[in-house]
Each structure stands twice: as C-alpha cells, then as structure tokens.
PyMOL commands that place a pseudoatom at each C-alpha (Angstrom):
pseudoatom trace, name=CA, resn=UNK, resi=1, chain=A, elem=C, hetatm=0, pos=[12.172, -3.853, 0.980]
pseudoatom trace, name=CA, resn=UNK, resi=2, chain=A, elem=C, hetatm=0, pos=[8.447, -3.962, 1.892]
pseudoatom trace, name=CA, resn=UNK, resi=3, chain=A, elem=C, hetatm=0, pos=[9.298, -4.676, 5.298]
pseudoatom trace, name=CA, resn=UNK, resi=4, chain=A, elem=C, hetatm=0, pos=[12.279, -2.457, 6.073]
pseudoatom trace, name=CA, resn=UNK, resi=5, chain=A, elem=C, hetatm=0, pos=[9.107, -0.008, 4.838]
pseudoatom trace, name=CA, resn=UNK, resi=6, chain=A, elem=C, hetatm=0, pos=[6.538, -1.295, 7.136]
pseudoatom trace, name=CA, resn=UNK, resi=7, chain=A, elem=C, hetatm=0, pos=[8.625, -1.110, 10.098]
pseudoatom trace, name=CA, resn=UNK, resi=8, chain=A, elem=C, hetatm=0, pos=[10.012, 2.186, 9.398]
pseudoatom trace, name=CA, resn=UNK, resi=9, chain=A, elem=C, hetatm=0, pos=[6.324, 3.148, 8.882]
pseudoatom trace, name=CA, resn=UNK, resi=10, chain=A, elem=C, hetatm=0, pos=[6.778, 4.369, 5.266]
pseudoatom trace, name=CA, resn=UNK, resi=11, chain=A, elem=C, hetatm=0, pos=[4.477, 3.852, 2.510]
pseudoatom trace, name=CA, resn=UNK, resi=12, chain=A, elem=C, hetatm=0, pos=[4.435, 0.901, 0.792]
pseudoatom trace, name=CA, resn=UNK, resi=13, chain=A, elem=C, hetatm=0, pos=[5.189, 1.973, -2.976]
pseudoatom trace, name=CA, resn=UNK, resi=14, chain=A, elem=C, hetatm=0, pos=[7.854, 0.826, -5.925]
pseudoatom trace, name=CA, resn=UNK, resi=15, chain=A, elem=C, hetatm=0, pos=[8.351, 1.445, -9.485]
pseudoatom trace, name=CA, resn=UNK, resi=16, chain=A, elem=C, hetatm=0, pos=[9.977, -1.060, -11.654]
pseudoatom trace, name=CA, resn=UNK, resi=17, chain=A, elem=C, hetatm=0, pos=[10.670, -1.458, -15.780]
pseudoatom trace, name=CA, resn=UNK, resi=18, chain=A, elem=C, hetatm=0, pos=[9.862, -4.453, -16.818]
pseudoatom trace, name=CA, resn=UNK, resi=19, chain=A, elem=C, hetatm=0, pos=[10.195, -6.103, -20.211]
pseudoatom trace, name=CA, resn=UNK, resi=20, chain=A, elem=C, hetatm=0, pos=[7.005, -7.103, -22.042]
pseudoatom trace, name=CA, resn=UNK, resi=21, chain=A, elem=C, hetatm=0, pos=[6.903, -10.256, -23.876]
pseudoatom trace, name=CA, resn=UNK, resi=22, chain=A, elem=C, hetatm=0, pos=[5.051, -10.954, -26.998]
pseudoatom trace, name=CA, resn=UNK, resi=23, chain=A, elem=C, hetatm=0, pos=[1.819, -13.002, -26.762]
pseudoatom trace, name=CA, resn=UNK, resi=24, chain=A, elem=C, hetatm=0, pos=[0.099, -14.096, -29.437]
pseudoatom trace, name=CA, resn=UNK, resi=25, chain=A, elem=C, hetatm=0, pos=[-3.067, -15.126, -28.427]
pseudoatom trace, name=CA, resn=UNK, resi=26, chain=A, elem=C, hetatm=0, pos=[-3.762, -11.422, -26.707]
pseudoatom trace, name=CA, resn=UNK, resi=27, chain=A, elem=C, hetatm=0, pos=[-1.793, -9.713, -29.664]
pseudoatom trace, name=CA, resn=UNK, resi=28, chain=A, elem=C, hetatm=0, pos=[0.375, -8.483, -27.770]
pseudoatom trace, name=CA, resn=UNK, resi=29, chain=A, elem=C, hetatm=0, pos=[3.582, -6.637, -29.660]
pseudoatom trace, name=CA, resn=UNK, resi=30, chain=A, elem=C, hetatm=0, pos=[6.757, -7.405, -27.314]
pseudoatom trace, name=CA, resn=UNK, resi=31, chain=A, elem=C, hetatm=0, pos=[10.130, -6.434, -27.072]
pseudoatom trace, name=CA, resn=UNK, resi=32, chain=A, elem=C, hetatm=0, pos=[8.808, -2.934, -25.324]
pseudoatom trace, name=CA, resn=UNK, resi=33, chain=A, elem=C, hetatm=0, pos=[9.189, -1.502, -21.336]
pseudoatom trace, name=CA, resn=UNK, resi=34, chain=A, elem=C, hetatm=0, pos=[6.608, -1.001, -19.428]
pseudoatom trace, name=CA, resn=UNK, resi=35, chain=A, elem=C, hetatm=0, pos=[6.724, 1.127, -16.052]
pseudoatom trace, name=CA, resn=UNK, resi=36, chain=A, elem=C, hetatm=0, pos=[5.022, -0.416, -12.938]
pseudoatom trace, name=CA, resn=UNK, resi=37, chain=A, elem=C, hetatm=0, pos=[4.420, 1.291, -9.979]
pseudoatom trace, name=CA, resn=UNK, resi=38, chain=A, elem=C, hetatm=0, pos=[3.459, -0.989, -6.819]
pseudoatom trace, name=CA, resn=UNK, resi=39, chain=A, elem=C, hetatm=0, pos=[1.403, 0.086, -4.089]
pseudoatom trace, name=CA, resn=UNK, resi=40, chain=A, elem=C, hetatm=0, pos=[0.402, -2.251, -1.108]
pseudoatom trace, name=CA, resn=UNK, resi=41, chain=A, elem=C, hetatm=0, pos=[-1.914, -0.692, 0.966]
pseudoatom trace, name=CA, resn=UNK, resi=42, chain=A, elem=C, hetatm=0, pos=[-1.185, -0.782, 4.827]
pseudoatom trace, name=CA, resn=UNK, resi=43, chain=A, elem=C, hetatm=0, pos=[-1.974, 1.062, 7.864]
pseudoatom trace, name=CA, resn=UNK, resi=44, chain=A, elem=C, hetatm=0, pos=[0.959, 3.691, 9.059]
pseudoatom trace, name=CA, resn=UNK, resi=45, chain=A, elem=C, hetatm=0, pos=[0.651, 4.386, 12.303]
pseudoatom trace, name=CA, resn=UNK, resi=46, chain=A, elem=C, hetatm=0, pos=[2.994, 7.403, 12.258]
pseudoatom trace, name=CA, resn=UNK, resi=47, chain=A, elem=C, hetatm=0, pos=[0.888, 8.843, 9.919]
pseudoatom trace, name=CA, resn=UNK, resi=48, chain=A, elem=C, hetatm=0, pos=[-2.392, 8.089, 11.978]
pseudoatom trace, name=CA, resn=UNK, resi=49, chain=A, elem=C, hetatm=0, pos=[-0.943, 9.478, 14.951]
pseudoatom trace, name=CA, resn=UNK, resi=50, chain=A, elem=C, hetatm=0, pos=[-0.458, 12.901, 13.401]
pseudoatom trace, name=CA, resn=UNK, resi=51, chain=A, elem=C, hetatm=0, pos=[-3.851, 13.393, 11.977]
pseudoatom trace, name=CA, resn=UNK, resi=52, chain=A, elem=C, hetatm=0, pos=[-6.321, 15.454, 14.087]
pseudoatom trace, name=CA, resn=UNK, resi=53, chain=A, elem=C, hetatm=0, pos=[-8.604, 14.321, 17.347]
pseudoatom trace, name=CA, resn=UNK, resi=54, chain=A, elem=C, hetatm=0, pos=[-11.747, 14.220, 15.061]
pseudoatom trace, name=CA, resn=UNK, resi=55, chain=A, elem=C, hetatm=0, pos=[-10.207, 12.805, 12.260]
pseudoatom trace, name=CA, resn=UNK, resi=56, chain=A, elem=C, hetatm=0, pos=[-8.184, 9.796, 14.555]
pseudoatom trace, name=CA, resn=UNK, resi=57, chain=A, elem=C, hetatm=0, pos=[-11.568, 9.133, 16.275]
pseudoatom trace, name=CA, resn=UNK, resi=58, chain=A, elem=C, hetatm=0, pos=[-13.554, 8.573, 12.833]
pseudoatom trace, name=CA, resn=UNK, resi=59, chain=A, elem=C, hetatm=0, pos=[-11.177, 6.335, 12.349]
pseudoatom trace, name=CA, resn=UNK, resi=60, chain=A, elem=C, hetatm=0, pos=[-11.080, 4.453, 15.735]
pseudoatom trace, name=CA, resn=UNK, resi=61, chain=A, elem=C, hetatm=0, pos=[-14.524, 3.735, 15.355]
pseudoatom trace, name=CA, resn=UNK, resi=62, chain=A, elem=C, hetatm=0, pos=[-14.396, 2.086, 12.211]
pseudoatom trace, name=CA, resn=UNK, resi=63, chain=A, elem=C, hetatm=0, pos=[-10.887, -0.163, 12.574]
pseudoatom trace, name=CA, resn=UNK, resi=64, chain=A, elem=C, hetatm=0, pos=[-12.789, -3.198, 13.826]
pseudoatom trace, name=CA, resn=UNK, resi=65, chain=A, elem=C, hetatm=0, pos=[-10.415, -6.102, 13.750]
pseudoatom trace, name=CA, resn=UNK, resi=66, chain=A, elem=C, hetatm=0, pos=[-12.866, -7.588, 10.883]
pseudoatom trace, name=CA, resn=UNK, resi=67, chain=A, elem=C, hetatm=0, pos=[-11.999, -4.854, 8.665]
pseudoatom trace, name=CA, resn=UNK, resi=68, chain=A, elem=C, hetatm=0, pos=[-8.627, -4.206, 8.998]
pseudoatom trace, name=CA, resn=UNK, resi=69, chain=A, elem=C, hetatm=0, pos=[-6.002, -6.930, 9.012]
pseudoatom trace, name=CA, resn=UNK, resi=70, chain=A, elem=C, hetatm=0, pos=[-3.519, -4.991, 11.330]
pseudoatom trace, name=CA, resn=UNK, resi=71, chain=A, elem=C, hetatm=0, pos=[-6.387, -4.234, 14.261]
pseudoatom trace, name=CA, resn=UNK, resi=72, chain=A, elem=C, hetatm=0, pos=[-7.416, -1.069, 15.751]
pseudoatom trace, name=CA, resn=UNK, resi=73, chain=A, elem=C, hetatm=0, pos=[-5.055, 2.385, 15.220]
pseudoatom trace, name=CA, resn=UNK, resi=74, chain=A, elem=C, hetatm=0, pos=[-2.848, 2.525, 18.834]
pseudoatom trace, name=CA, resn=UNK, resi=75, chain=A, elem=C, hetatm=0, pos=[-4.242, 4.810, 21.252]
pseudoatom trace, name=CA, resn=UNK, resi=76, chain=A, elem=C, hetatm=0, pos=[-8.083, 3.885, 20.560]
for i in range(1, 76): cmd.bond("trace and resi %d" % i, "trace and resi %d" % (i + 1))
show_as sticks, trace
zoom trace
C-alpha cells in the first residue's frame, strides 16, 4: 500500500484497530481496541510542484541531499 501511495504521490497515512494485549509488568488491562493512525513522512512532489515560486525556492535551498533522503525537489 505504501508504495502504490508513493508512486501515485499521495500521502503516506493509515488507520488500523488493533487488539491490545494484557501485560502485566506495565499493568496493562487487555482485551480492548485501540485505533492507530500511521503516518510516514515523505516528500510529494506533486504537492511541491504546486506550492508558490517563493515558497518552492525556500525549499530548494534547504533539500540538500544530507537532509533529505529522496534529494533535492525536481526543478531546483
């Protein structure tokens, strides 16, 4: 799912109910749901293409391969 996601350039979020388990040691009651909501945080570049000049050069200069995994926003 992630993927189909990432290359669709669509955020990267999921909800799930999941079944909590009693633990002891933490005192945790089980036998309850709990609601999770997943976000992964990743660069869309349809998204960064529609933001303003100003606002796409910002972040041009400051999507240096060291601090972003997927490189520098297309077009900079």
């Amino acid at each position: 799912m992630w993927q189909v996601c990432k290359r669709d350039s669509q955020t990267l979020v999921t909800s799930t109910r999941l079944r909590v388990e009693a633990n002891a040691w933490w005192e945790i009651d089980g036998d309850w749901d709990v609601s999770m909501c997943w976000v992964y945080n990743s660069r869309l570049d349809d998204w960064e293409a529609g933001l303003n000049d100003d606002v796409r050069r910002l972040l041009c200069a400051a999507s240096a391969p060291a601090h972003s995994p997927s490189g520098r926003i297309k077009g900079c």
